[in-house]
KOLRO-493491 format. One line per field, with one value per residue: residue in three letters; x, y, z of N, C-alpha, C, CB in turn; chain. Coordinates in Angstrom, 1 decimal. Glycine has a CB too. Example, Ala and Ser with C-alpha at 12.3 -4.5 7.8 and 13.67 -1.06 7.14 Angstrom:
REM KOLRO-493491
code = [ala,ser]
n_px = [13.2,12.8]
n_py = [-5.7,-2.2]
n_pz = [7.8,7.1]
ca_px = [12.3,13.7]
ca_py = [-4.5,-1.1]
ca_pz = [7.8,7.1]
c_px = [13.2,12.9]
c_py = [-3.3,0.0]
c_pz = [7.8,7.9]
cb_px = [11.3,14.1]
cb_py = [-4.5,-0.6]
cb_pz = [9.0,5.7]
unit = [A,A]
//
This chain:
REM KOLRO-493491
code = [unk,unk,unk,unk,unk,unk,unk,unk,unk,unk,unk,unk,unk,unk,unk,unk,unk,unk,unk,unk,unk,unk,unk,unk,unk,unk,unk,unk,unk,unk,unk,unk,unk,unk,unk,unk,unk,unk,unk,unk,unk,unk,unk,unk,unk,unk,unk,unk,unk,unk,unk,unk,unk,unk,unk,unk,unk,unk,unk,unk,unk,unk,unk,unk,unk,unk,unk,unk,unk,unk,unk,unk,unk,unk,unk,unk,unk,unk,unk,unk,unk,unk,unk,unk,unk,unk,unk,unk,unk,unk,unk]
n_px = [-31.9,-31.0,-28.8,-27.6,-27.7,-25.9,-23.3,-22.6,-22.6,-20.2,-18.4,-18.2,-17.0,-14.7,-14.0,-14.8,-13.6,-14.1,-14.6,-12.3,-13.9,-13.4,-14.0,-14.2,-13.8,-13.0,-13.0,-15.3,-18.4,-18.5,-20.1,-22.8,-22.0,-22.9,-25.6,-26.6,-26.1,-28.1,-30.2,-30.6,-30.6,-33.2,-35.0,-35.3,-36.5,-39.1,-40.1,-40.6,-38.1,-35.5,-32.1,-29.1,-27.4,-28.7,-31.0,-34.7,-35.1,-32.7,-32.1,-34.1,-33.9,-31.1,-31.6,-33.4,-37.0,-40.2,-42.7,-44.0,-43.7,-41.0,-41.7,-43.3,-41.8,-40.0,-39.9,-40.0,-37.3,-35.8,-36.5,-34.6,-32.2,-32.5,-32.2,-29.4,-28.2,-28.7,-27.8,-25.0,-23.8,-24.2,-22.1]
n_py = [-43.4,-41.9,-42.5,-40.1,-38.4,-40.2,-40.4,-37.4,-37.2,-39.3,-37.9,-35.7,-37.0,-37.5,-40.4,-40.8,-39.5,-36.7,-35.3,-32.2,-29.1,-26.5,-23.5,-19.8,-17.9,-19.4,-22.8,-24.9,-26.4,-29.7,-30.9,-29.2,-28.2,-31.2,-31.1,-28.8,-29.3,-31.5,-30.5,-28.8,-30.7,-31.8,-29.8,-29.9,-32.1,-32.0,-30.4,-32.1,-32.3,-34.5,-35.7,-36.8,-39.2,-39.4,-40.3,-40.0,-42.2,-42.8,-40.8,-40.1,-42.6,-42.0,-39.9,-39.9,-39.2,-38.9,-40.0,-39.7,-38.2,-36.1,-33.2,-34.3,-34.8,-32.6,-30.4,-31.6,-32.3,-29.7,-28.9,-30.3,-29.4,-26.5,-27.6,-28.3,-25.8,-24.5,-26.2,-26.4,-24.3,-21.8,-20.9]
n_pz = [-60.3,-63.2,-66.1,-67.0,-64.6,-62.7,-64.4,-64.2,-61.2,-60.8,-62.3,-60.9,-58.3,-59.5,-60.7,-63.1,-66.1,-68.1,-71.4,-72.4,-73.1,-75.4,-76.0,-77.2,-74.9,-73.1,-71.5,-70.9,-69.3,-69.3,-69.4,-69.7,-72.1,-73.4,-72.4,-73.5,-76.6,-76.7,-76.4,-78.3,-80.3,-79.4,-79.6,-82.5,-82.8,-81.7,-83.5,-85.8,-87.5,-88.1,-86.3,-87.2,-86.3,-83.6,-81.3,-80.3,-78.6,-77.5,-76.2,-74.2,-73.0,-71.5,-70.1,-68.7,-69.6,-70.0,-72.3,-75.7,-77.5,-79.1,-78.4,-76.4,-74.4,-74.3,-72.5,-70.3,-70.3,-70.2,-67.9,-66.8,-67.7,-66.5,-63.6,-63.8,-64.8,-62.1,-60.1,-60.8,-61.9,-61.1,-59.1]
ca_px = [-31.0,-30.7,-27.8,-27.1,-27.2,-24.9,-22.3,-22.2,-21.9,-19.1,-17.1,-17.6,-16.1,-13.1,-14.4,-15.3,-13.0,-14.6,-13.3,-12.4,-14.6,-12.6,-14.6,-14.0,-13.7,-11.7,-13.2,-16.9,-18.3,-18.8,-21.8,-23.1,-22.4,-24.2,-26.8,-26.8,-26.4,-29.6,-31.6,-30.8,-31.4,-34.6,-36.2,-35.5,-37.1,-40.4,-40.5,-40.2,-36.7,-34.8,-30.6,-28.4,-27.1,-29.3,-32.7,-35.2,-35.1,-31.5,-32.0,-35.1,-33.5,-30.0,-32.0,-35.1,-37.7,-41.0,-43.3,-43.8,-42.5,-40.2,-42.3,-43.7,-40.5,-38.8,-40.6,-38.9,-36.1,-35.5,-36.5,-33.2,-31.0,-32.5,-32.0,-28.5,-27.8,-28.7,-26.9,-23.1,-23.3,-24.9,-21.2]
ca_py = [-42.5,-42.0,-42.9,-39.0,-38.3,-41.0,-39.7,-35.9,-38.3,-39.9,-37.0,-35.2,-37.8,-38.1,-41.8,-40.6,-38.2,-36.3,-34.6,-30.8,-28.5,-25.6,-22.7,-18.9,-17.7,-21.0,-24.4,-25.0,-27.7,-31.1,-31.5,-28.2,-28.8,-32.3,-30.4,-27.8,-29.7,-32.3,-29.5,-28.6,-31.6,-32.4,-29.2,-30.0,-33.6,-32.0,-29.6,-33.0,-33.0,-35.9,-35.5,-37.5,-40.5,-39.3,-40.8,-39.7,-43.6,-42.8,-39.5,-40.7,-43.8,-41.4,-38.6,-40.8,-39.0,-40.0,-39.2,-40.4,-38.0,-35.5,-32.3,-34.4,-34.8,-31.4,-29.8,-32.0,-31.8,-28.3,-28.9,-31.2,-28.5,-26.0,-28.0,-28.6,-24.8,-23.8,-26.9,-26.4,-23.3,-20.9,-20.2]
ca_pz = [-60.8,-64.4,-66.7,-66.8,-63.1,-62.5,-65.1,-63.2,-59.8,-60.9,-62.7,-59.6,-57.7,-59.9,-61.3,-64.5,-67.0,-69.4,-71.9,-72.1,-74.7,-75.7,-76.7,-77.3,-73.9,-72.5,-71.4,-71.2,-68.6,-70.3,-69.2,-70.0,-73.6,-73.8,-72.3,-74.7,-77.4,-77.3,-76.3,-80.0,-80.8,-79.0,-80.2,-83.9,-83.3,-81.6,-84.9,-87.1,-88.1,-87.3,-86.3,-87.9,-85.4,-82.5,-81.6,-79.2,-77.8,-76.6,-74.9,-73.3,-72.1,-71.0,-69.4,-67.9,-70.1,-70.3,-73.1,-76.9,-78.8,-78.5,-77.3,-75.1,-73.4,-74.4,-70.9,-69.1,-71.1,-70.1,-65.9,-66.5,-68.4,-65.3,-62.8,-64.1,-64.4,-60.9,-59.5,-60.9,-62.9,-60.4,-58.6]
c_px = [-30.7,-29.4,-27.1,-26.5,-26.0,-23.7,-22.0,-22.1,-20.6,-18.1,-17.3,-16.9,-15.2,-13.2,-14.5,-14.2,-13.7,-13.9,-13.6,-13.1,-14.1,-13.4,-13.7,-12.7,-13.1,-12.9,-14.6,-17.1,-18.9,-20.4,-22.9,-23.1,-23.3,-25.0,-27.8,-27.2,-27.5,-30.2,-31.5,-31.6,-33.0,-35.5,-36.1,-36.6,-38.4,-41.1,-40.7,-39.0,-36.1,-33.0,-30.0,-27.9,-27.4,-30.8,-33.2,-35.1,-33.8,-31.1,-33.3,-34.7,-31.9,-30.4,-33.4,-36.2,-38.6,-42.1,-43.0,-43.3,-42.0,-40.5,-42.8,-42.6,-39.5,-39.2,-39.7,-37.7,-35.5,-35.4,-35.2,-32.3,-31.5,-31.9,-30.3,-27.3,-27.8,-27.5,-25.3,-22.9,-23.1,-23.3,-20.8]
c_py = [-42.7,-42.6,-41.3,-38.3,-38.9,-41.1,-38.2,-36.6,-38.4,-38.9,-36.3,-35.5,-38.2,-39.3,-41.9,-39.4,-37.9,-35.5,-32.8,-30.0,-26.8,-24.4,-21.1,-18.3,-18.5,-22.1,-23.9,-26.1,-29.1,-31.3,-30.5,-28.5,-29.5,-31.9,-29.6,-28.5,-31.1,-31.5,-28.9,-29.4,-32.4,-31.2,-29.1,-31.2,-33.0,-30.6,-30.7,-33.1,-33.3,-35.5,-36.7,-38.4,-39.6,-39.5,-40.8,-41.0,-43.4,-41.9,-39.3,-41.4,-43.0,-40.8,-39.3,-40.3,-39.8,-39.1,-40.2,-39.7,-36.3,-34.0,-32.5,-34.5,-33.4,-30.4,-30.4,-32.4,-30.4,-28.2,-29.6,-30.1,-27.4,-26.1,-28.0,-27.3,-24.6,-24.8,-26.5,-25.3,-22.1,-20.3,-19.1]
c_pz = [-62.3,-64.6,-66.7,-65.4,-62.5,-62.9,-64.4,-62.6,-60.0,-61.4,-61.9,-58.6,-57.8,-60.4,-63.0,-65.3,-67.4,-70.0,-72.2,-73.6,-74.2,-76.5,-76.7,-76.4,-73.2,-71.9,-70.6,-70.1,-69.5,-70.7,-69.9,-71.6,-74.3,-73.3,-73.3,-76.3,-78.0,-77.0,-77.5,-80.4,-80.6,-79.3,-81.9,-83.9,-83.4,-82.4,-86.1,-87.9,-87.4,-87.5,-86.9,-86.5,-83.9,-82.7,-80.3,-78.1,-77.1,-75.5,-74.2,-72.1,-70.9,-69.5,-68.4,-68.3,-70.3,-71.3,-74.5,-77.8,-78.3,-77.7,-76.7,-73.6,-73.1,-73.2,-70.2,-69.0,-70.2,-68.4,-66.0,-66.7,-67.2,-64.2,-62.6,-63.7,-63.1,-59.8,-59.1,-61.7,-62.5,-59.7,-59.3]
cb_px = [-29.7,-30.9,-28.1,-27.9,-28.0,-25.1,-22.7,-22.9,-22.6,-19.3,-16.8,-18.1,-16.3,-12.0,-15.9,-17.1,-12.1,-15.6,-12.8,-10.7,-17.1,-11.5,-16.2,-15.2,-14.4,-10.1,-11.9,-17.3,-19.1,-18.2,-22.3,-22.3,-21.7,-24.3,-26.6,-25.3,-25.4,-30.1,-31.8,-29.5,-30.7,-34.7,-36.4,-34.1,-36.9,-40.6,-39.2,-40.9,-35.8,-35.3,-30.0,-27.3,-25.1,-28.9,-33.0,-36.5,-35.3,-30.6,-31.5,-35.9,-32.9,-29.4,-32.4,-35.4,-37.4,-41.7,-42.8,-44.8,-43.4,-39.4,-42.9,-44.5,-39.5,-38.7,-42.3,-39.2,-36.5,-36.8,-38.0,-32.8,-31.2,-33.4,-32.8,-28.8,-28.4,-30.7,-26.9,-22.2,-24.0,-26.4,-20.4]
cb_py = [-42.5,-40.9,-43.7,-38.3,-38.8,-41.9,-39.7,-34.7,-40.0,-41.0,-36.2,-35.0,-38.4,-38.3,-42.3,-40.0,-38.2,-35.9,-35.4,-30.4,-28.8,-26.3,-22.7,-18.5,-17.5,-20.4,-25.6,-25.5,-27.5,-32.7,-31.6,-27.1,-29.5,-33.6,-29.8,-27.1,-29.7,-33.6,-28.3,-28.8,-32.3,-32.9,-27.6,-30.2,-35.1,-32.1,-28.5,-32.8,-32.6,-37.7,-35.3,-36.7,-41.4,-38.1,-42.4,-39.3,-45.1,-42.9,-37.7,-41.6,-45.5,-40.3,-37.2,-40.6,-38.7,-40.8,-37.6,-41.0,-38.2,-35.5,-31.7,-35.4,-35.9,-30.5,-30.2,-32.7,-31.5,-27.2,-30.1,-32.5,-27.8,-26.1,-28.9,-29.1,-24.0,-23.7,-27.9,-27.8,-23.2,-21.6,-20.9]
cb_pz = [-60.0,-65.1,-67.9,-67.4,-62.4,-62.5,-66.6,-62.6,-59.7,-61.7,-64.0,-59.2,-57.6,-58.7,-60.7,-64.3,-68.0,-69.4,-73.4,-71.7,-74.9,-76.5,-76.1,-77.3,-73.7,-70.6,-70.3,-73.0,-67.2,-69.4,-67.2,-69.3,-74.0,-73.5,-71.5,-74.9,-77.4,-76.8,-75.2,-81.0,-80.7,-77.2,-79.5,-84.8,-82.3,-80.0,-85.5,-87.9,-88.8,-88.4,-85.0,-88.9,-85.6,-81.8,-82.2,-79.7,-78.8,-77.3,-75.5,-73.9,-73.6,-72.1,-70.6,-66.3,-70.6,-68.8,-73.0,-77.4,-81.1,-79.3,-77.2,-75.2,-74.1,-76.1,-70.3,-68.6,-72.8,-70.8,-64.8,-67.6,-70.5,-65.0,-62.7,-65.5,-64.9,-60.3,-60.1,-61.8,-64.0,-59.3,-58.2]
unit = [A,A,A,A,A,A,A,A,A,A,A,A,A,A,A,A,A,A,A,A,A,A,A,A,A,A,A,A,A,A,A,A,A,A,A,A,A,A,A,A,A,A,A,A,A,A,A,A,A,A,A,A,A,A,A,A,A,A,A,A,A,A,A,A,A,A,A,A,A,A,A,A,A,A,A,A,A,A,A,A,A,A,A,A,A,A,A,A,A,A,A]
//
C-alpha cells in the first residue's frame, strides 16, 4: 500500500484530519486537490519544466510510481487520479 493509499484509509477512518480547501462553489475534497494539483505538476515535469519545491523522487516515492522520468510515470499517474475519481467522487 502506498503512502497515498494509506493517507485516504486513514482520513476515511477518522485517524487522519485533513484540511478543508475552500473553492468557488464550497469545499473541495482534500484529496481531490492533491490529486489535481501534481497532475499539474507531473505534466509540466514530463514537458521539462521543473516546479519549485516538488520533485518527481517524492511523488514517485508518495504515489508508488514506477518509471524514470516523469512521462514515464504520468500514465500511471492518471490510472491513480481515475481510479481515485470513480472511487469517492462518482456519488
Amino acid at each position: 500500500m502506498t503512502q497515498f493509499e494509506t493517507a485516504v484509509q486513514q482520513a476515511r477512518q477518522g485517524e487522519l484530519q485533513t484540511p478543508t480547501v475552500h473553492m468557488n462553489d464550497g469545499n473541495v475534497d482534500y484529496f481531490w486537490y492533491q490529486l489535481s494539483v501534481h497532475h499539474y505538476n507531473l505534466k509540466l515535469m514530463s514537458k521539462g519544466i521543473m516546479s519549485r519545491n516538488i520533485k518527481l523522487k517524492d511523488l514517485k516515492h508518495y504515489y508508488g510510481l514506477k518509471g524514470k522520468t516523469a512521462a514515464a510515470c504520468l500514465s500511471q499517474y492518471e490510472e491513480i487520479l481515475q481510479q481515485y475519481k470513480e472511487k469517492y467522487l462518482s456519488k
